[in-house]
PDB file with SEQRES, HELIX, SHEET and CRYST1 records, atoms N, CA, C and O in Angstrom:
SEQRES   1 A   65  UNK UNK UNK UNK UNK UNK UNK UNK UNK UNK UNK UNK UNK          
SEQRES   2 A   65  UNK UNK UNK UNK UNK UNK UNK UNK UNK UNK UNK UNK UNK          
SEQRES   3 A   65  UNK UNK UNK UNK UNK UNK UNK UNK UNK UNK UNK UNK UNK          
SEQRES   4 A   65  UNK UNK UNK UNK UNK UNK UNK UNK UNK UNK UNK UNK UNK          
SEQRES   5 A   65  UNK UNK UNK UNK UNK UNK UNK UNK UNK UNK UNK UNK UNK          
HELIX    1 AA1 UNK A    7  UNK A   19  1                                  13    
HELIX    2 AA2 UNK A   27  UNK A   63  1                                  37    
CRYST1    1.000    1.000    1.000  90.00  90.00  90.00 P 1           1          
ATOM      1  N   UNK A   1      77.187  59.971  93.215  1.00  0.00           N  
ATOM      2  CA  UNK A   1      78.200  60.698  92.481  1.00  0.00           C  
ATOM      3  C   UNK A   1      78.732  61.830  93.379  1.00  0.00           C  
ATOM      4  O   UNK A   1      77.982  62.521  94.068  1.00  0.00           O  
ATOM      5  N   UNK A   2      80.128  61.987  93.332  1.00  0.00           N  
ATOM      6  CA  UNK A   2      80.898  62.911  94.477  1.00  0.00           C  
ATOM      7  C   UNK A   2      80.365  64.488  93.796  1.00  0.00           C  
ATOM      8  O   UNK A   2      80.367  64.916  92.641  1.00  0.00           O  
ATOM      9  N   UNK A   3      80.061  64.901  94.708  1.00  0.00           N  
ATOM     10  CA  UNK A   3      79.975  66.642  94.284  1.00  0.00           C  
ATOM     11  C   UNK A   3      81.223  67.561  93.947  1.00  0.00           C  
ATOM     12  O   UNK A   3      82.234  67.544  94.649  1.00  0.00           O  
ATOM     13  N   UNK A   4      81.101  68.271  92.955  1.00  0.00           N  
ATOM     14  CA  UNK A   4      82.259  68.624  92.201  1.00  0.00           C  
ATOM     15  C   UNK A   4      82.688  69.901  92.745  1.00  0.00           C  
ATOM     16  O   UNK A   4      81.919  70.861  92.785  1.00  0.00           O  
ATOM     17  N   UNK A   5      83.752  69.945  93.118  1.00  0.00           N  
ATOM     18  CA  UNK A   5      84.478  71.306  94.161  1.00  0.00           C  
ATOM     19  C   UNK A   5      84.784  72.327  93.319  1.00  0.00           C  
ATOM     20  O   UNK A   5      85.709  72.072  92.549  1.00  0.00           O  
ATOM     21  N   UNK A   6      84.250  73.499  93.217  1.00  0.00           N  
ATOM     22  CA  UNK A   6      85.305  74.916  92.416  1.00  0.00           C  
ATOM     23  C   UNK A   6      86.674  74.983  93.142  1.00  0.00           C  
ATOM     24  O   UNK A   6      87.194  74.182  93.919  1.00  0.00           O  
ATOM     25  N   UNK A   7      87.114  76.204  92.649  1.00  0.00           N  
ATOM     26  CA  UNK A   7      88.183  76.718  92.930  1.00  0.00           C  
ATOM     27  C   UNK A   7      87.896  77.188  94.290  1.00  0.00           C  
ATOM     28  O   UNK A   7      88.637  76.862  95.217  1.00  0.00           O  
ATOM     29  N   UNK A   8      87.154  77.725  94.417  1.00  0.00           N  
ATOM     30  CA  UNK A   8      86.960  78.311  95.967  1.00  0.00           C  
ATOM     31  C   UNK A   8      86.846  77.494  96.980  1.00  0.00           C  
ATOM     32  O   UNK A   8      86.804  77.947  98.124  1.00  0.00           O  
ATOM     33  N   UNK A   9      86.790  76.367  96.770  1.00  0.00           N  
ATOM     34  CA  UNK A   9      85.668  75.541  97.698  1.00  0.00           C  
ATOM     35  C   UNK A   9      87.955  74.817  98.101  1.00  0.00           C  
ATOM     36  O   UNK A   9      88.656  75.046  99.087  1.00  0.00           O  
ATOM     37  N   UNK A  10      88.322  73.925  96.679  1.00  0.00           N  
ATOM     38  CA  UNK A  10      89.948  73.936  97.106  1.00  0.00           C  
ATOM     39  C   UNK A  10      90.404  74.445  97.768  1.00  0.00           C  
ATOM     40  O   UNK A  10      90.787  74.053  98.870  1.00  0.00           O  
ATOM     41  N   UNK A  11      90.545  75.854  97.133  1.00  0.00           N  
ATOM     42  CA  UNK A  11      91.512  77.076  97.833  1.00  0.00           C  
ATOM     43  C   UNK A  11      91.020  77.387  99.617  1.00  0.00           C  
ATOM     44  O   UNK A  11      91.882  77.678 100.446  1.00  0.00           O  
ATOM     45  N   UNK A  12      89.746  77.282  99.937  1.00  0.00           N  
ATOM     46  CA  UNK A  12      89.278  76.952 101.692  1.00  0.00           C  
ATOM     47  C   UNK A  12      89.927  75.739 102.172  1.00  0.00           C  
ATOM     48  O   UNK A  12      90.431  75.697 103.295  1.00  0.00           O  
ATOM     49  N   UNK A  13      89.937  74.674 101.307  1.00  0.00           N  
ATOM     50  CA  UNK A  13      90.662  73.326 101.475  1.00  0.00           C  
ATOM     51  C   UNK A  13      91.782  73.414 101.962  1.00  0.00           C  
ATOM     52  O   UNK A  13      92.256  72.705 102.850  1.00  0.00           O  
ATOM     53  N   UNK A  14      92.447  74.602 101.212  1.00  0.00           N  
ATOM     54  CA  UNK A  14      94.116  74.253 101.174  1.00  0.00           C  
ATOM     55  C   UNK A  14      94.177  75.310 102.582  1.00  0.00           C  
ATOM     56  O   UNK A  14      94.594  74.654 103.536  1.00  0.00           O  
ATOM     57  N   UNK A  15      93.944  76.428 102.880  1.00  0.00           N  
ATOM     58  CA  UNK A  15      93.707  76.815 103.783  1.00  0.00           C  
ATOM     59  C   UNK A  15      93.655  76.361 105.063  1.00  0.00           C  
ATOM     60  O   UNK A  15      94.456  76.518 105.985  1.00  0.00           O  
ATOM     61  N   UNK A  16      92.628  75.782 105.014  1.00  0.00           N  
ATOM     62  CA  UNK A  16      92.702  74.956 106.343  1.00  0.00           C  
ATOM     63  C   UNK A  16      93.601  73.903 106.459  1.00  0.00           C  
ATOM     64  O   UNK A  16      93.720  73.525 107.625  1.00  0.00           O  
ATOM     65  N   UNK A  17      94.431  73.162 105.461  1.00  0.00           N  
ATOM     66  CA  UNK A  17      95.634  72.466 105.875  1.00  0.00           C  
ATOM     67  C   UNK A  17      96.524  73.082 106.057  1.00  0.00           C  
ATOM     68  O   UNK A  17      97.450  72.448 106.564  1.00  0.00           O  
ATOM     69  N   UNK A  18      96.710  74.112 105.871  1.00  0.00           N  
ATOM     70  CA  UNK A  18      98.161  74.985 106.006  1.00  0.00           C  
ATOM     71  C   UNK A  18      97.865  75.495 107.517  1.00  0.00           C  
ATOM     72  O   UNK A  18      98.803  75.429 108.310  1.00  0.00           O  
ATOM     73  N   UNK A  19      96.799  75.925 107.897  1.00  0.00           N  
ATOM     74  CA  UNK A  19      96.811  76.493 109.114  1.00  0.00           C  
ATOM     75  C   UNK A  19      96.214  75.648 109.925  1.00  0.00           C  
ATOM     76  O   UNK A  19      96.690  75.848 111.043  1.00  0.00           O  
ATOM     77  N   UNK A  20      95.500  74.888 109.961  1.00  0.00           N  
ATOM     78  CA  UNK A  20      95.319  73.882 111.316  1.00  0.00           C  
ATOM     79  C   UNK A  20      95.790  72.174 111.169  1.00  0.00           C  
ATOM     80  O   UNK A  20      95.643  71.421 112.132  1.00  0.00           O  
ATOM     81  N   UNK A  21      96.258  71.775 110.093  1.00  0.00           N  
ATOM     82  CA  UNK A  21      96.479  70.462 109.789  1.00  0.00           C  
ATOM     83  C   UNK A  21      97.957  70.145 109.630  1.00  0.00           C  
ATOM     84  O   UNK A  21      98.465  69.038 109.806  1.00  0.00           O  
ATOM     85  N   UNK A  22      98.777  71.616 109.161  1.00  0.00           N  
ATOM     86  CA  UNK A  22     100.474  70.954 109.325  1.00  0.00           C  
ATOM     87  C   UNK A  22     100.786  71.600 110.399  1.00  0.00           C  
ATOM     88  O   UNK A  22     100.328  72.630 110.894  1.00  0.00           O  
ATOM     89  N   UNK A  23     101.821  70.715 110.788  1.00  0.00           N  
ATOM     90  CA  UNK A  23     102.723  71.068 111.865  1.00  0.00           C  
ATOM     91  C   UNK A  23     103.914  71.779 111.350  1.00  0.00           C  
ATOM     92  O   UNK A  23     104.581  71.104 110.566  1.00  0.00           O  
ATOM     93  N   UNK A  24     104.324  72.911 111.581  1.00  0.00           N  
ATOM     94  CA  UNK A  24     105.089  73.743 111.256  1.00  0.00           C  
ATOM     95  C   UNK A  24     106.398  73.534 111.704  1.00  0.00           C  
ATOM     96  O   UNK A  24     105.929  73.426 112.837  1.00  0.00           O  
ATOM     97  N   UNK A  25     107.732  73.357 111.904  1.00  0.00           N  
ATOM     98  CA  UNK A  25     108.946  73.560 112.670  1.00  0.00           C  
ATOM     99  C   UNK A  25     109.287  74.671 113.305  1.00  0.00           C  
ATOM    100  O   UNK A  25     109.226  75.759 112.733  1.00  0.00           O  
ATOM    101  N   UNK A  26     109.701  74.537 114.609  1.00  0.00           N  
ATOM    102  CA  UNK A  26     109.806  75.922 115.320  1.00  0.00           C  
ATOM    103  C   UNK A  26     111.297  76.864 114.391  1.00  0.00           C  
ATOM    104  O   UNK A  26     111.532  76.635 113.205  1.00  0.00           O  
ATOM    105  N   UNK A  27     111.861  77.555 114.963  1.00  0.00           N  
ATOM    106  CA  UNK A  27     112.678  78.228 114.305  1.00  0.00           C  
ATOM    107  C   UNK A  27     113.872  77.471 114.652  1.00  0.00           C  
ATOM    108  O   UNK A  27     114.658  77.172 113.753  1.00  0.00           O  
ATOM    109  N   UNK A  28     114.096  77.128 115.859  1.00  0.00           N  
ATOM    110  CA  UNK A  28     115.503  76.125 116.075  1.00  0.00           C  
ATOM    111  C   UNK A  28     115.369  74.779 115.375  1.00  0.00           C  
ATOM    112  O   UNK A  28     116.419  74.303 114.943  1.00  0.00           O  
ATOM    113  N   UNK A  29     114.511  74.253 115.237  1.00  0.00           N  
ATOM    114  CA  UNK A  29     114.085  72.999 114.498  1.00  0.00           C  
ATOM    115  C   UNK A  29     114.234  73.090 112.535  1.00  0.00           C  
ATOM    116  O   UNK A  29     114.527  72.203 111.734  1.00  0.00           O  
ATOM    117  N   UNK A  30     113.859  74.672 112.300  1.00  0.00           N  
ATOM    118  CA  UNK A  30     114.261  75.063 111.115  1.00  0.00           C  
ATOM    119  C   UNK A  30     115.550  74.977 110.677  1.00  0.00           C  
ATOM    120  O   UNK A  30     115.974  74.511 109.620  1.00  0.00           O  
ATOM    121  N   UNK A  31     116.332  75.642 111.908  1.00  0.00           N  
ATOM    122  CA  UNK A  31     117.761  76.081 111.920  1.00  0.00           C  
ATOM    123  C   UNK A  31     118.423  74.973 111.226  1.00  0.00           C  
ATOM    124  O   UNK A  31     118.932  74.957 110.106  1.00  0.00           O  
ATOM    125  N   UNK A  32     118.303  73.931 112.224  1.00  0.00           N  
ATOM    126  CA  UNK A  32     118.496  72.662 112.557  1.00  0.00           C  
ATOM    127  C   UNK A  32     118.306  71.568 111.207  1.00  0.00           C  
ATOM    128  O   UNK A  32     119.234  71.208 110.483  1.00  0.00           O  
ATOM    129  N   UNK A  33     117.512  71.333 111.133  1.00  0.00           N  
ATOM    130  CA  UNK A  33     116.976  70.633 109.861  1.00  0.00           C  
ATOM    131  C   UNK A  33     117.683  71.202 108.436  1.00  0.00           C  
ATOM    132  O   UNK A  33     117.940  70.365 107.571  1.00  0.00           O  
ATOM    133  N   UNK A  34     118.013  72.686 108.178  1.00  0.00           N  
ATOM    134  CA  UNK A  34     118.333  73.767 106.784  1.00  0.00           C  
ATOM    135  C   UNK A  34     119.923  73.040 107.534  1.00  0.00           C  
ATOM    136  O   UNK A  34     120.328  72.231 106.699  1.00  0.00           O  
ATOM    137  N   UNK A  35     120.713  73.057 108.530  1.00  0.00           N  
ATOM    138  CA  UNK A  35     122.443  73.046 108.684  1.00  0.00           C  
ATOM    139  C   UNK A  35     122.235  70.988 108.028  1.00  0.00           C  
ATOM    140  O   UNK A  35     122.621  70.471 106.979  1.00  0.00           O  
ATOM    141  N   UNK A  36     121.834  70.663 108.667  1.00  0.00           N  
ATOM    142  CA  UNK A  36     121.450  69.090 108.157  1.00  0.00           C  
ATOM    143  C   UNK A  36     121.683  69.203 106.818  1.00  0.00           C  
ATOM    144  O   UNK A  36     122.836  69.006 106.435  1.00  0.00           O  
ATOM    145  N   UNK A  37     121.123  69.384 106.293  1.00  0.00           N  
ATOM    146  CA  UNK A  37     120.442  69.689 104.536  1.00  0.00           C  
ATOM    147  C   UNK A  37     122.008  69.804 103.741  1.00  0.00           C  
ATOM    148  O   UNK A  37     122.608  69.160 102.881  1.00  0.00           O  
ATOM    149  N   UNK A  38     122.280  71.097 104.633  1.00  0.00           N  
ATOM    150  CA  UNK A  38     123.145  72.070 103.751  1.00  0.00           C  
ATOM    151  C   UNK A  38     124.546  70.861 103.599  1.00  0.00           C  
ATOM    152  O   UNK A  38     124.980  70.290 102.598  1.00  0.00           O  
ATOM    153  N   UNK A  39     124.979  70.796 105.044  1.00  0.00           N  
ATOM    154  CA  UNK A  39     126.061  69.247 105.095  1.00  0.00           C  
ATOM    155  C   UNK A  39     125.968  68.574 104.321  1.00  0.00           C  
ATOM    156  O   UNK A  39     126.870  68.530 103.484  1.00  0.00           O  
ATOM    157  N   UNK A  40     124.633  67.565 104.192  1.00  0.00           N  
ATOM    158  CA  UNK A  40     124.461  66.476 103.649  1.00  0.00           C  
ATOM    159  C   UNK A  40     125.279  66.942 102.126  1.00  0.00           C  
ATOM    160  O   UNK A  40     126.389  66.556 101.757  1.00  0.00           O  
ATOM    161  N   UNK A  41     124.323  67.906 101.394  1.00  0.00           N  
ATOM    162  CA  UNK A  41     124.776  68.678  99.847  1.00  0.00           C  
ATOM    163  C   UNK A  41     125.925  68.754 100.075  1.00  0.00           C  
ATOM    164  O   UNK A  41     126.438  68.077  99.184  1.00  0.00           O  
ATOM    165  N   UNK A  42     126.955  69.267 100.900  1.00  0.00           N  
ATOM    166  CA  UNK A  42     128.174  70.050 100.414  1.00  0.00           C  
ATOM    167  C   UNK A  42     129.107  68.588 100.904  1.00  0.00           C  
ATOM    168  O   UNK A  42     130.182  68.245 100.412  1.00  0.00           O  
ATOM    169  N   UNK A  43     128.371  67.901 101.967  1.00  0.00           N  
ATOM    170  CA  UNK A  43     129.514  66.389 101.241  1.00  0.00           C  
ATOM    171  C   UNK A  43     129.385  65.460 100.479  1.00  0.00           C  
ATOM    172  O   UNK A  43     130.412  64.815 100.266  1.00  0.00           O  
ATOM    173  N   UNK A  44     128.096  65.018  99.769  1.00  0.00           N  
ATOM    174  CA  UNK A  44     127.903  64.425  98.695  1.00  0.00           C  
ATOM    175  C   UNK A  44     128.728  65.638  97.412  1.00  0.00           C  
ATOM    176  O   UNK A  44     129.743  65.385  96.763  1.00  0.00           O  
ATOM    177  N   UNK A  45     128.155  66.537  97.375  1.00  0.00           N  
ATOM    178  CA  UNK A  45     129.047  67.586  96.155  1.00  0.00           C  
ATOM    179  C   UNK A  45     130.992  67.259  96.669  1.00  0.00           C  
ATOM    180  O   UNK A  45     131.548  66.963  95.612  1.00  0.00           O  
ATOM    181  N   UNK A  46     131.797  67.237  97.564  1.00  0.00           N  
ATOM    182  CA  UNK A  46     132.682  66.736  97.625  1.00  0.00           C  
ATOM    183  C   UNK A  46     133.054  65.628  97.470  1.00  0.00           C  
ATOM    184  O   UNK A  46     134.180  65.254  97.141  1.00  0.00           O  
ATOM    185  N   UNK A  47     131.974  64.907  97.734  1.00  0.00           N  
ATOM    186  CA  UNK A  47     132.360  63.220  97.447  1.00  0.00           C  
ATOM    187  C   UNK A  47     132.371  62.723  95.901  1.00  0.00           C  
ATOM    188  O   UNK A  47     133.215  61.974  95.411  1.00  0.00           O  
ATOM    189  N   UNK A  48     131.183  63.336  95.194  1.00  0.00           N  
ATOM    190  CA  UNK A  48     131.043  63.346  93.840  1.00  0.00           C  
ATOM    191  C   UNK A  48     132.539  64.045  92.739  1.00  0.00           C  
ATOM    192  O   UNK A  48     133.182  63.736  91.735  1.00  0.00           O  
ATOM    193  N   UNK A  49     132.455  65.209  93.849  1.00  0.00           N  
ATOM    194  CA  UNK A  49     133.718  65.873  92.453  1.00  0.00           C  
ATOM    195  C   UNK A  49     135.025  65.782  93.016  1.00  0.00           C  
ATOM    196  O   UNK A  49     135.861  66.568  92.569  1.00  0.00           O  
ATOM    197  N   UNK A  50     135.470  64.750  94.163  1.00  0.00           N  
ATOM    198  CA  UNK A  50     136.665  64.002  93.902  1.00  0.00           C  
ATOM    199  C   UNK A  50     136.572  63.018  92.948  1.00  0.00           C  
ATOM    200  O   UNK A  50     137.062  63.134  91.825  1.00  0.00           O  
ATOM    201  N   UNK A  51     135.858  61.882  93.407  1.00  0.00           N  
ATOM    202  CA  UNK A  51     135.570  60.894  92.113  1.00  0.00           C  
ATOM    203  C   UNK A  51     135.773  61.295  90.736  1.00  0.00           C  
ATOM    204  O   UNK A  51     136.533  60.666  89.999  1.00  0.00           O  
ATOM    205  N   UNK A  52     135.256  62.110  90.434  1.00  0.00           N  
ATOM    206  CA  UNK A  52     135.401  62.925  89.345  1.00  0.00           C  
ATOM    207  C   UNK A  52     136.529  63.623  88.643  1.00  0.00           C  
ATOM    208  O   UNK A  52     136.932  63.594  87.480  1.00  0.00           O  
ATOM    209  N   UNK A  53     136.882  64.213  89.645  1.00  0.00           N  
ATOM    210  CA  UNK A  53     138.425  64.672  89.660  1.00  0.00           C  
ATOM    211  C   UNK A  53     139.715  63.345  88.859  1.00  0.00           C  
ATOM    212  O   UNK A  53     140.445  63.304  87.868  1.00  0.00           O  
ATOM    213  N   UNK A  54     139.225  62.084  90.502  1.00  0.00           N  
ATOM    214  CA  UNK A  54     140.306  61.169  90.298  1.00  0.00           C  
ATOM    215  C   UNK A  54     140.086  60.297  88.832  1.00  0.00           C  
ATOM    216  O   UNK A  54     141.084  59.963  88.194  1.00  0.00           O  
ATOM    217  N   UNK A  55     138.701  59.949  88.341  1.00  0.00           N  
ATOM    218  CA  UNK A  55     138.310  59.434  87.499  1.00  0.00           C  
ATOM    219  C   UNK A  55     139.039  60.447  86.328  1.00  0.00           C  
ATOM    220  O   UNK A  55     139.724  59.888  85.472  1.00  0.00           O  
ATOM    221  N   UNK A  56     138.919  61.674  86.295  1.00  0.00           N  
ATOM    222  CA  UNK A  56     139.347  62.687  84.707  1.00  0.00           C  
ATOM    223  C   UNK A  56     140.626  62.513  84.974  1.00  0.00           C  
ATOM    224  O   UNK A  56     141.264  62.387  83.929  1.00  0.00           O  
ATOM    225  N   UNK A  57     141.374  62.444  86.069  1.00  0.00           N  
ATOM    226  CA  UNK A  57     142.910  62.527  85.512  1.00  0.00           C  
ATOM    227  C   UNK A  57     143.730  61.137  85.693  1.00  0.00           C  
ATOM    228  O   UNK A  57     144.959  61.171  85.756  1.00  0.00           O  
ATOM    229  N   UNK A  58     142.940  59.788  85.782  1.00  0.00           N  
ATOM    230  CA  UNK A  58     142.886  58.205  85.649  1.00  0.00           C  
ATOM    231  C   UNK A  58     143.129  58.517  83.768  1.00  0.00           C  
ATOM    232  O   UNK A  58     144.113  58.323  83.054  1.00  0.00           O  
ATOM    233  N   UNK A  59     141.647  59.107  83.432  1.00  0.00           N  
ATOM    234  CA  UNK A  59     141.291  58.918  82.059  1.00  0.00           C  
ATOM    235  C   UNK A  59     142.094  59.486  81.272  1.00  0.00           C  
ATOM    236  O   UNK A  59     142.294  58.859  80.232  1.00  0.00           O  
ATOM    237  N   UNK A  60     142.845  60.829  81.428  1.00  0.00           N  
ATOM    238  CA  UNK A  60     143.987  61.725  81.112  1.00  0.00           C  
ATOM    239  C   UNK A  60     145.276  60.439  80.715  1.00  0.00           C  
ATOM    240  O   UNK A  60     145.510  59.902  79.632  1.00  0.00           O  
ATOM    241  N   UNK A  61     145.836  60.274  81.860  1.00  0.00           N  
ATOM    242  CA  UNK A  61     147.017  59.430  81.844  1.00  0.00           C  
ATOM    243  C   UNK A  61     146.429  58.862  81.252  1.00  0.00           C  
ATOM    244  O   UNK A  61     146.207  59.659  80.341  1.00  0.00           O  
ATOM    245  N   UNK A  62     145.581  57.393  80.835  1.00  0.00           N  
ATOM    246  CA  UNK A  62     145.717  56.461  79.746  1.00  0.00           C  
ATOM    247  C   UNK A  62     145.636  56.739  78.100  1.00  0.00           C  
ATOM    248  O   UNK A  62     146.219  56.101  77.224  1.00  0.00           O  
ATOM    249  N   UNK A  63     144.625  58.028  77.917  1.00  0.00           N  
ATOM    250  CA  UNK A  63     144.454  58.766  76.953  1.00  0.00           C  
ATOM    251  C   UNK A  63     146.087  59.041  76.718  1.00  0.00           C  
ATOM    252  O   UNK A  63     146.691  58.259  75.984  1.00  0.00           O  
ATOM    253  N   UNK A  64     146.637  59.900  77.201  1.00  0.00           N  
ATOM    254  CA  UNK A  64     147.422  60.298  76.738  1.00  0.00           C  
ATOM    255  C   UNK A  64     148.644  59.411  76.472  1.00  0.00           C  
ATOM    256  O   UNK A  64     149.258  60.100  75.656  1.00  0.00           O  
ATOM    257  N   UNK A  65     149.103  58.710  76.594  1.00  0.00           N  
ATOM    258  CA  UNK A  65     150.053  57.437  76.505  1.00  0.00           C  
ATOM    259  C   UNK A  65     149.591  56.721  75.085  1.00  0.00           C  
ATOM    260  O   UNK A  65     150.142  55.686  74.708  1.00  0.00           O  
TER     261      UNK A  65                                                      
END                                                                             
């Protein structure tokens, strides 16, 4: 039967993955990766709310007729 961990015994756990088990991104690699990110969002959010756009005023004109 596995021996049952407290809180303390985790919290050393998590510890030691944060500081010797992940690999961190340097700061240009941060930079880098956050401008990626940010693009990706702000052209899917443009791509979405044209569609959107063209779709509400498609739906306008037939509605209204």
């Amino acid at each position: 039967m596995p021996k049952k961990e407290g809180f303390t015994d985790f919290m050393r756990g998590v510890k030691v993955e944060l500081l010797k088990r992940v690999i961190w991104p340097t700061g240009k690699e941060l930079l880098n990766y956050s401008i990626v990110v940010f693009s990706f969002v702000i052209f899917w959010a443009l791509y979405i709310g044209a569609w959107d756009y063209l779709f509400a005023k498609a739906l306008e004109a037939v509605v209204s007729k």
